[in-house]
C-alpha positions as CSV (number, residue, x, y, z in Angstrom):
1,X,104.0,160.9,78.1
2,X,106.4,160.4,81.0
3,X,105.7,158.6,84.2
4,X,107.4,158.4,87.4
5,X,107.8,155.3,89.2
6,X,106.4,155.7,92.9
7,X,109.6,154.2,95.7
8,X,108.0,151.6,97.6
9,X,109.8,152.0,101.0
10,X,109.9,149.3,103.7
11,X,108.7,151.8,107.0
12,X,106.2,153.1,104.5
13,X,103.8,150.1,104.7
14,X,101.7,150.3,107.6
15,X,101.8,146.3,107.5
16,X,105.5,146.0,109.0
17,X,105.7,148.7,111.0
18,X,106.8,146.6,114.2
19,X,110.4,147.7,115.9
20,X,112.0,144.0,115.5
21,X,110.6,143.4,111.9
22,X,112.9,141.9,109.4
23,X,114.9,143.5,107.2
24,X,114.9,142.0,103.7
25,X,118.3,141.9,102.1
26,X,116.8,142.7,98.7
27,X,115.6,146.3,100.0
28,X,118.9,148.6,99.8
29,X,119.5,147.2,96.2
30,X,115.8,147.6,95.2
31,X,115.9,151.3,96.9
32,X,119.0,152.2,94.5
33,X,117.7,150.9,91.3
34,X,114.1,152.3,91.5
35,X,115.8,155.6,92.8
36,X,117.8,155.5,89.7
37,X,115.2,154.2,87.4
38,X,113.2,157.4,88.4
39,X,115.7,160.2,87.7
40,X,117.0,158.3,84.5
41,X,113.3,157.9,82.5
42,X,111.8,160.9,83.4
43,X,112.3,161.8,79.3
44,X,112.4,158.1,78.3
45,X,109.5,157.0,75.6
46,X,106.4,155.6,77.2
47,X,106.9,152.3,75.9
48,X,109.8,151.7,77.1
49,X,109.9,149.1,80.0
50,X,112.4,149.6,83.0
51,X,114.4,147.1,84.5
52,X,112.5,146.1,87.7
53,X,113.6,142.7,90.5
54,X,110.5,140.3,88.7
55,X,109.3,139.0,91.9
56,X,110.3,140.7,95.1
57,X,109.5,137.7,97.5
58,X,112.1,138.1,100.0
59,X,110.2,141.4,101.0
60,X,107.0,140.0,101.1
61,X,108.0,136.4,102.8
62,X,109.2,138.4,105.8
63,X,106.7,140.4,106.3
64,X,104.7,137.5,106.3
65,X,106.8,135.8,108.9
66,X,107.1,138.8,111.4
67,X,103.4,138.4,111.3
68,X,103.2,134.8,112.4
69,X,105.9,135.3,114.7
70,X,103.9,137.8,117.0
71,X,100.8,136.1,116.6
72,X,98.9,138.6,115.0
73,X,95.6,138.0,114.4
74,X,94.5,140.5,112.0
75,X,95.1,139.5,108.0
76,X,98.0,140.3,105.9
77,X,97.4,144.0,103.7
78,X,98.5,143.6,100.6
79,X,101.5,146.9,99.8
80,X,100.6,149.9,98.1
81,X,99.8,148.5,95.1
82,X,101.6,150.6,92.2
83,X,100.0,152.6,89.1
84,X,102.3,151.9,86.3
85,X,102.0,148.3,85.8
86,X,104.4,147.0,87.2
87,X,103.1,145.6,90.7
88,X,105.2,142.5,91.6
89,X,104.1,141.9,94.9
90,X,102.2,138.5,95.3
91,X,98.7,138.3,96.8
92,X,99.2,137.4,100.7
93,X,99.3,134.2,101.3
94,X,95.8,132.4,102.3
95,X,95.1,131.0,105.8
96,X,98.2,131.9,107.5
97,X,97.9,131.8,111.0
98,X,101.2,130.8,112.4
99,X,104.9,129.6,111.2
100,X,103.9,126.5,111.0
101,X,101.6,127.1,108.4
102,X,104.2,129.6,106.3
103,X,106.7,126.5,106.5
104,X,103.9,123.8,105.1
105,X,103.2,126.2,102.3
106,X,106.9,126.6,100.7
107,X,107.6,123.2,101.8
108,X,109.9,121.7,99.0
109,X,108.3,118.2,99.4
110,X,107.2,117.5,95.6
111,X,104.5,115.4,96.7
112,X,103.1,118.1,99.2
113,X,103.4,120.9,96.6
114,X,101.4,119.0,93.9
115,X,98.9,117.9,96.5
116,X,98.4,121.7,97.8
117,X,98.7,123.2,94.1
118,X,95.0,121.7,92.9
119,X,92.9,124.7,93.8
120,X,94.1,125.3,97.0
121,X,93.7,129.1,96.8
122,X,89.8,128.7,97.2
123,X,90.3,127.2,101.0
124,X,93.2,127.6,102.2
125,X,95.8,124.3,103.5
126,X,93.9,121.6,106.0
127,X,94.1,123.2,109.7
128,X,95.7,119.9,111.1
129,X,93.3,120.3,113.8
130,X,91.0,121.8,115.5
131,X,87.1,120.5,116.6
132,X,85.6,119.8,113.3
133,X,88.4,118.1,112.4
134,X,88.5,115.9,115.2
135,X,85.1,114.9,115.4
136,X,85.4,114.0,111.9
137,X,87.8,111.6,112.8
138,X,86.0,110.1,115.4
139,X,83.3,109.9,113.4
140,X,85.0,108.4,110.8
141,X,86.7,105.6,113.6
142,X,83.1,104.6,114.5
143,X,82.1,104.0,111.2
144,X,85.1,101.3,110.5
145,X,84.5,100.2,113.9
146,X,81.1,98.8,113.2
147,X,81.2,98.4,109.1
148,X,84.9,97.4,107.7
149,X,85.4,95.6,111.1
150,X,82.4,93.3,110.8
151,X,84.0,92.4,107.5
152,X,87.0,91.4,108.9
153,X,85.3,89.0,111.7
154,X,83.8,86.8,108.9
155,X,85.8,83.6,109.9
156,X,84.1,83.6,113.4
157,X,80.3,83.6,111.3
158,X,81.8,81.4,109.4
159,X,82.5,78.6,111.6
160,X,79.0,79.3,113.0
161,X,77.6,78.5,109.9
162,X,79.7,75.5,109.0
163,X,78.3,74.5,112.1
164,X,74.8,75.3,112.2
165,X,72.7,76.7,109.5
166,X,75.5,75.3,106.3
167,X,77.0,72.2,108.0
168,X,75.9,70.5,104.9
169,X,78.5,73.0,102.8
170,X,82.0,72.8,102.2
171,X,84.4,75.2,103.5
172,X,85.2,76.7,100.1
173,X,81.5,77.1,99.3
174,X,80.9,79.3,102.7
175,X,84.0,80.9,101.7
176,X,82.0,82.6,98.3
177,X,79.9,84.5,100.7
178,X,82.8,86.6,102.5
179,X,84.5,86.7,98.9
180,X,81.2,87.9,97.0
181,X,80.7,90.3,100.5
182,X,84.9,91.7,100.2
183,X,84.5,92.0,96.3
184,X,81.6,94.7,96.6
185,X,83.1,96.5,99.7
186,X,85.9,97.7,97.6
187,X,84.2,96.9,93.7
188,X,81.9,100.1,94.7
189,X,84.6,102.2,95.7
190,X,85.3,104.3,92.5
191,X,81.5,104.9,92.0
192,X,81.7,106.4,95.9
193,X,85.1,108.2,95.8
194,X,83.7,110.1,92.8
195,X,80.3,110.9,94.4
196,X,82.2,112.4,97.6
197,X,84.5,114.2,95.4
198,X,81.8,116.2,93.7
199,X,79.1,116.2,96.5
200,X,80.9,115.7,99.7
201,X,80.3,112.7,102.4
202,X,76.9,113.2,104.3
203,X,74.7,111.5,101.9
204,X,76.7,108.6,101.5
205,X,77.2,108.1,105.1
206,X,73.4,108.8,105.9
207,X,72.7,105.7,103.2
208,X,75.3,103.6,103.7
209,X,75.0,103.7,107.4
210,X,71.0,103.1,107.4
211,X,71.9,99.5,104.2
212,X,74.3,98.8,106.9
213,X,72.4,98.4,109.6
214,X,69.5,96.7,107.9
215,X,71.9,94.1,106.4
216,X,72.6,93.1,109.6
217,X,69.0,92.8,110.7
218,X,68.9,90.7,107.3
219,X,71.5,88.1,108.6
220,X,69.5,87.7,111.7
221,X,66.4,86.3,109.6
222,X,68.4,83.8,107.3
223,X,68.4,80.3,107.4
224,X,69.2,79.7,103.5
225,X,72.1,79.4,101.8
226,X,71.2,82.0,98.9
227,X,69.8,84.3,101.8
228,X,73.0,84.3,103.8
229,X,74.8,85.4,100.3
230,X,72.0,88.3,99.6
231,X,72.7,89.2,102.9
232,X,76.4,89.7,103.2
233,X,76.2,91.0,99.6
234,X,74.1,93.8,101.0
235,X,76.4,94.6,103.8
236,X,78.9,94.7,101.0
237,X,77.0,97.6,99.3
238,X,77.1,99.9,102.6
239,X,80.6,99.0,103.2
240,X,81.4,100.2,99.6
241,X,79.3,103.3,99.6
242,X,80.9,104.2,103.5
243,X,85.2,103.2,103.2
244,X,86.5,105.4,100.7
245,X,84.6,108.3,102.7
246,X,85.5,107.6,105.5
247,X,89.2,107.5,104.8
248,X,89.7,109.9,102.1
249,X,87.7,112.8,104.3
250,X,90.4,113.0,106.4
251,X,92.8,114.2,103.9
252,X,90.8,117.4,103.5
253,X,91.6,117.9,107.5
254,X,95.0,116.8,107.8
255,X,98.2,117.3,105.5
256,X,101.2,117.2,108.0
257,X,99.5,114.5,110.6
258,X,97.5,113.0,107.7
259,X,99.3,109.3,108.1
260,X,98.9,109.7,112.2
261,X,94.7,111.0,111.8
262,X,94.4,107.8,108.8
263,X,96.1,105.6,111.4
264,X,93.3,106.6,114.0
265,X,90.5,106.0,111.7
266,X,91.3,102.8,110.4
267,X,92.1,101.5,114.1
268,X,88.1,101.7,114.6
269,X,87.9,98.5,112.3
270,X,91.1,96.9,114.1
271,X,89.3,97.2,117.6
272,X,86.4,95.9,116.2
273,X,88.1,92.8,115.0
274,X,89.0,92.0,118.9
275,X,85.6,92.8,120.3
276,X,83.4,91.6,117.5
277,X,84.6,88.0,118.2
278,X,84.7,87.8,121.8
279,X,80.9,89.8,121.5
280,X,79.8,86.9,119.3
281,X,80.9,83.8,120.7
282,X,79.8,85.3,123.8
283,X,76.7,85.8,122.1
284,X,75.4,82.5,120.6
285,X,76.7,81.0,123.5
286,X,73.8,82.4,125.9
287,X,71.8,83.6,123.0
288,X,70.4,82.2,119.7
289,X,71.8,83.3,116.4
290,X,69.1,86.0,115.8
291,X,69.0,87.8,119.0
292,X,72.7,87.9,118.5
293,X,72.7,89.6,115.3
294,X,69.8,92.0,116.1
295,X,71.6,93.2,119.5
296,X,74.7,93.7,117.2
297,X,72.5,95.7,114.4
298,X,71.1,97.8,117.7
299,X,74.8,98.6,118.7
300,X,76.1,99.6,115.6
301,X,73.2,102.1,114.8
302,X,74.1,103.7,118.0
303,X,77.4,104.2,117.3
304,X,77.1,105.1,113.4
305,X,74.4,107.5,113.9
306,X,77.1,110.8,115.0
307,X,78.5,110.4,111.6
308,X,75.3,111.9,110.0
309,X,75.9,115.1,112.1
310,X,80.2,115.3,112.1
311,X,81.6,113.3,109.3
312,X,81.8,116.1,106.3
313,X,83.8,117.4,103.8
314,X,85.7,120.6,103.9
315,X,86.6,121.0,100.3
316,X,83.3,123.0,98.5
317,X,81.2,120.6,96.3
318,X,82.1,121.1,92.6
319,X,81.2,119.9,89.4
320,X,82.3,116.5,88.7
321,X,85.3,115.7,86.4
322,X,85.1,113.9,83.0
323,X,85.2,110.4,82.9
324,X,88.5,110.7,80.8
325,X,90.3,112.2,83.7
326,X,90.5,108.4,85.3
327,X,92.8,108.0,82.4
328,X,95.5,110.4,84.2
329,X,96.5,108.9,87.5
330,X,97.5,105.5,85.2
331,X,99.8,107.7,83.3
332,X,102.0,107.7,86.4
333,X,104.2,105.2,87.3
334,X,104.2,105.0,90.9
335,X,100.1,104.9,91.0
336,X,99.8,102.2,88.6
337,X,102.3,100.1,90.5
338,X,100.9,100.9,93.5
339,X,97.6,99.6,92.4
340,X,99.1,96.2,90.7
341,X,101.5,95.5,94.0
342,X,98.4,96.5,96.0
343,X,96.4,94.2,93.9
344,X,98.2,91.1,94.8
345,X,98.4,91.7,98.5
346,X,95.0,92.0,98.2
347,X,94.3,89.1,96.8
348,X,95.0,87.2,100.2
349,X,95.1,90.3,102.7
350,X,91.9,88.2,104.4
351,X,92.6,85.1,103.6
352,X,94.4,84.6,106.9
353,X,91.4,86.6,109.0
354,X,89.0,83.7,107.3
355,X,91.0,80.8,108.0
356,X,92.9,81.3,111.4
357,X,90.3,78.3,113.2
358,X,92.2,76.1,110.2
359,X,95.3,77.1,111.5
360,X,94.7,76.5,115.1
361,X,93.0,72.8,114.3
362,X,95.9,71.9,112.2
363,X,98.3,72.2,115.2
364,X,95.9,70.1,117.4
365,X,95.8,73.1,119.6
366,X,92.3,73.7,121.9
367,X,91.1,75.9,124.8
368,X,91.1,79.5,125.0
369,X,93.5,80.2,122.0
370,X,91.4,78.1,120.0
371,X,88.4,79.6,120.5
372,X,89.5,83.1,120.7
373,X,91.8,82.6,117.8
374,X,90.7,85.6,115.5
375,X,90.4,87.9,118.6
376,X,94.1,87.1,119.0
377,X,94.7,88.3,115.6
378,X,93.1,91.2,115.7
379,X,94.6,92.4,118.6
380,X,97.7,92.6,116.3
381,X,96.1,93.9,113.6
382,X,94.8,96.8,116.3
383,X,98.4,97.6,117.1
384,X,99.3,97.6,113.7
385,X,97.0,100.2,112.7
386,X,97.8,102.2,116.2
387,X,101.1,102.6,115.6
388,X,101.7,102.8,111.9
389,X,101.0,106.4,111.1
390,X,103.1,107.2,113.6
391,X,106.0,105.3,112.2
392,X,105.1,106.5,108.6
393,X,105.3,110.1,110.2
394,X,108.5,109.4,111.4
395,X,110.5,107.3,109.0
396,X,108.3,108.2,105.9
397,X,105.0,106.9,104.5
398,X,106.4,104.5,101.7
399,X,109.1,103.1,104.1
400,X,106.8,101.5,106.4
401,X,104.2,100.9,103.8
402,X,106.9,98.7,102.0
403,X,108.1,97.2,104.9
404,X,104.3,96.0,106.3
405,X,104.0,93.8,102.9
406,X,107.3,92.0,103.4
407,X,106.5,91.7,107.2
408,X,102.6,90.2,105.9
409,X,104.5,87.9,104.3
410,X,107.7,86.6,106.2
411,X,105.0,86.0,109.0
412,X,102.7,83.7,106.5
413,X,105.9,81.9,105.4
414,X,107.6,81.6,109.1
415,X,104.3,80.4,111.0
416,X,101.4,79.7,108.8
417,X,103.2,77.2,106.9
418,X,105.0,74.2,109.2
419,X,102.7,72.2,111.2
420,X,102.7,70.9,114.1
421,X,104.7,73.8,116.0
422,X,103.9,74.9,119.7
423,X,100.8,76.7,120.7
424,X,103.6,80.1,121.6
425,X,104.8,79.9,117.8
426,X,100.9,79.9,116.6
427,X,100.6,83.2,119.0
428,X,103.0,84.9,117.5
429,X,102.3,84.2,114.1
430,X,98.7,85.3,114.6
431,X,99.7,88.6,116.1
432,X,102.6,89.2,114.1
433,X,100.4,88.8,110.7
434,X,97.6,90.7,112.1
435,X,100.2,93.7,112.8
436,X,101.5,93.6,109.5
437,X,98.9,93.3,107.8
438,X,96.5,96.2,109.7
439,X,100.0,98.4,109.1
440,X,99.3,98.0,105.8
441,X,95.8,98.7,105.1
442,X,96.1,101.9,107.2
443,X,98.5,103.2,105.2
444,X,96.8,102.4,101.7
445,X,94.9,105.8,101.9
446,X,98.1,107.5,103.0
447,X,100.5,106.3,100.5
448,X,97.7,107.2,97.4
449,X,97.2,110.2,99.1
450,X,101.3,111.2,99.3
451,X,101.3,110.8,95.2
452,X,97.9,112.2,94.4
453,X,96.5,116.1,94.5
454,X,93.8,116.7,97.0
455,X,90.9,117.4,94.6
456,X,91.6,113.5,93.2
457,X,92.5,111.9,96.2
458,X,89.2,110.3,96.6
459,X,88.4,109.0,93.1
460,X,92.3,107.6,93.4
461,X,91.4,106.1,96.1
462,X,88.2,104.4,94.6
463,X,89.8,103.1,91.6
464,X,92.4,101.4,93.6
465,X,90.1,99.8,96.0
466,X,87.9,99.3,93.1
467,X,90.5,97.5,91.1
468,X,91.8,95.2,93.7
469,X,88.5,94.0,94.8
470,X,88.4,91.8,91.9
471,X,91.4,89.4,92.8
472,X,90.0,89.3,96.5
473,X,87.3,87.5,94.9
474,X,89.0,84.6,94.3
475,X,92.0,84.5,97.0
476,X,89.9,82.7,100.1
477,X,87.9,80.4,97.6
478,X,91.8,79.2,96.0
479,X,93.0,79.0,100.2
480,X,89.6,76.8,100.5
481,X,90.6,74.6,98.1
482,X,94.4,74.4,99.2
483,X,93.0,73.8,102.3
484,X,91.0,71.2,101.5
485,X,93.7,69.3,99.3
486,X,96.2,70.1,102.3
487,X,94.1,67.3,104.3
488,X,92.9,70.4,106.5
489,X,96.7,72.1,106.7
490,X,97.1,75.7,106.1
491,X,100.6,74.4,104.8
492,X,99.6,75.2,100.8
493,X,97.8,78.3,101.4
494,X,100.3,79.4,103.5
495,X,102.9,79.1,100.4
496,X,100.7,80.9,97.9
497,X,99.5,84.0,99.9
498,X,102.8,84.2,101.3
499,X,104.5,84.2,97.6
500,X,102.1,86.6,96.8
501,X,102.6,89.2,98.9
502,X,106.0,89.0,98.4
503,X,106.0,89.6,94.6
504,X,103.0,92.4,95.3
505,X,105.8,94.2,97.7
506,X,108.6,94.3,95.0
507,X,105.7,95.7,92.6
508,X,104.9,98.6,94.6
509,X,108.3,99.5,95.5
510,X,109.1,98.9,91.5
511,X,109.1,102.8,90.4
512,X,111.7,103.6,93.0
513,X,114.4,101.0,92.8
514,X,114.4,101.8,88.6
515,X,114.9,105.5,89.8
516,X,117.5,104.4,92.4
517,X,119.2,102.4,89.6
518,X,119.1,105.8,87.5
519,X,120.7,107.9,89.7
520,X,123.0,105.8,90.4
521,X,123.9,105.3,86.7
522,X,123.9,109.0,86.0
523,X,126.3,109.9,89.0
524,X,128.3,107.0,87.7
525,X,128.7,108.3,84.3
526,X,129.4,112.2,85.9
527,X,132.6,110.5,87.5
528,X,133.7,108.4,84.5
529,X,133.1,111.9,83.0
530,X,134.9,114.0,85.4
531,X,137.8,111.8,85.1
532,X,137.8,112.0,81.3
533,X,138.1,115.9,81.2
534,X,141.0,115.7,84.2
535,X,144.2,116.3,81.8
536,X,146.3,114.3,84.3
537,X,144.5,111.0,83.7
């Protein structure tokens, strides 16, 4: 039995019947062959298969195009589909709006193609905007404002204590409790990643935010050693169950502008850092140490509680993934460095946030720099967090990510080392570490994200905040004891975080200098080869 191909003509598709659409170069040659094909096997067998263009996308590309040119709202109609089994026109492509959209989706960014290709058909590609989006990320910016920042603001508590409530304690003692409190903010983070993965964010942020608060009305209450440690360990378990939330969510918003939205969510904790201190001192000067800590329990409930109602997901839930698919992202090189470099910057990312007071007694320096000394870091790290998404945007994400590590550490080795040096050189180093170093957390979620598929993002992101809590367990307790042995100098501390950073840049960057060398090996050997095969040499 014969059949007879149907001609699928271009001003037969309702779908581009506009005057200016464009015309696809493949259509003349496709009209001749399937107007040959017809009059040639209309006595050819019936299993015999014609020869047909495979995949006509040019065709359906454009008429996709015209579409988002002229704004049209209505969505794409698939062509007359054919009878003979041999329909090659794709399915229209899903959620496109505008041209904007059509160039994200054939982008040939290998990253951005193996982060869109994980089930992306079932939603569509983030909107990069829009109200949801937004509110999400402001949301999310309140959240680190009042959790991840508190964390950061330890070393003004911590003099308080030394002075008050633990003056009978050594400086590497009180240093266990911000150690014990950073180790379970990020030791939790796998366990949470994976929850918000499979179930989305609201039930994490509805319990993390409520242990958050009470953690702080915990604090308020101590007077013991061991209760100050339960205390800040709780705090630790919010943080945990909130950060990798409230980072990774925006990834499901935000594909083009993701580095710029991360940058405004992780600024919440960097204006924190300034206003925390300034709140405090402010604080136990006119107030005593529990009506201080209850008043900054009362603020931060206010300003967590919009998260319950804006802070979501947009991926569907789904059911959570084996336990042996952890075992995949350490197959690839660029994660696992990532996570061993990021591991080692880690390690003293706050030792610097903890002891700045150390740094500003070891230059004999006093009035309002000393007191205000953390604020005057964090008003670097702010800036550094402002502005680095918009650099990684604009130079690339790894570029600047690379670049905040080495700049984390020629500020350590520059400033935080000599001693004496004038009260102008102590500024600077202050602010300049702060910027480096809030550059680089900000762009921790980004660069995972750049190397991982959406659907994995967040347990990525948990397992490397997970794995790099446990040498930021022991990097401010080592500082203490430099510090101690120093004679009260940052001078030793300074060497060894300094040194460590360093080495935890080249370990990140490690996957592409060996694929720099590599290329530059094989083109090396395509000349010698070239030459070779030239008969006049």
């Amino acid at each position: 039995m014969s059949t007879k191909e149907p001609i699928i003509d271009e001003k037969d598709d309702p779908s581009t019947s506009t005057t200016d659409t464009v015309q696809p170069k493949l259509l003349p040659n496709h009209q001749t062959k399937g107007k040959a094909r017809s009059q040639s096997q209309s006595h050819a067998h019936s299993h015999h298969r014609p020869e047909v263009d495979p995949f006509p996308l040019h065709l359906h590309l454009s008429r996709s195009h015209t579409h988002a040119q002229h704004g049209q709202s209505d969505p794409l109609h698939r062509p007359p589909t054919r009878n003979d089994g041999l329909d090659n026109f794709p399915p229209p492509l899903p959620g496109l709006g505008h041209a904007d959209e059509l160039e994200r989706r054939l982008t040939r960014d290998p990253d951005l193609e193996r982060q869109m290709g994980v089930n992306d058909d079932e939603v569509g590609p983030p909107p990069e905007g829009g109200k949801d989006a937004w509110l999400c990320v402001a949301s999310a910016f309140f959240v680190l404002f009042c959790v991840f920042g508190f964390v950061t603001v330890f070393g003004q508590l911590k003099v308080y204590y030394l002075a008050h409530q633990l003056k009978e304690y050594s400086q590497s003692e009180v240093a266990w409790i911000a150690s014990l409190q950073t180790f379970i903010t990020f030791a939790g983070s796998i366990v949470a990643g994976r929850f918000f993965d499979t179930h989305g964010a609201r039930i994490l942020i509805m319990v993390g935010t409520s242990l958050s608060v009470a953690a702080v009305i915990a604090m308020a209450f101590c007077k013991l050693y061991y209760q100050f440690l339960l205390a800040h360990a709780l705090f630790g378990v919010s943080a945990s169950i909130l950060y990798s939330p409230s980072t990774a969510v925006v990834g499901h918003w935000f594909m083009r502008k993701r580095s710029t939205a991360v940058g405004i969510v992780v600024c919440g904790s960097g204006l924190s850092g300034v206003i925390y201190p300034i709140a405090l001192k402010r604080l136990f000067d006119e107030l005593n140490f529990r009506d201080a800590m209850l008043i900054i329990a009362g603020m931060n409930a206010v300003l967590m509680f919009p998260a319950w109602f804006f802070l979501k997901a947009r991926l569907p839930p789904r059911s959570p993934p084996p336990l042996k698919s952890l075992k995949g992202p350490w197959l690839e090189p660029r994660y696992t460095c990532l996570v061993l470099g990021s591991c080692l910057v880690m390690m003293n990312w706050l030792s610097p946030y903890f002891d700045a007071p150390t740094l500003i007694s070891s230059n004999n320096i006093t009035g309002p720099i000393a007191d205000y000394s953390i604020a005057i870091l964090q008003v670097g790290s702010f800036f550094g967090r402002a502005t680095s998404g918009i650099l990684a945007d604009q130079f690339g994400i790894w570029t600047v990510f690379v670049s905040s590590i080495l700049g984390c550490s020629i500020s350590i080795l520059a400033f935080w080392v000599a001693s004496p040096i004038p009260a102008g050189a102590v500024v600077v180093g202050l602010v300049g570490y702060g910027f480096a170093s809030g550059a680089w957390v900000t762009l921790v979620a980004a660069s995972t994200g750049a190397i991982s598929p959406t659907r994995e993002f967040g347990m990525r992101l948990g397992m490397l905040w997970t794995v790099t809590s446990i040498p930021s367990l022991i990097g401010p307790v080592i500082c203490g004891v430099l510090i101690s042995a120093s004679g009260g100098t940052f001078k030793s501390a300074g060497l060894f975080v300094g040194f460590t950073q360093f080495v935890g840049a080249f370990i990140t960057v490690a996957p592409r200098i060996l694929d720099f060398i590599r290329d530059f090996q094989d083109r090396k050997k395509g000349v010698k080869g070239e030459k070779n095969s030239d008969p006049q040499h």
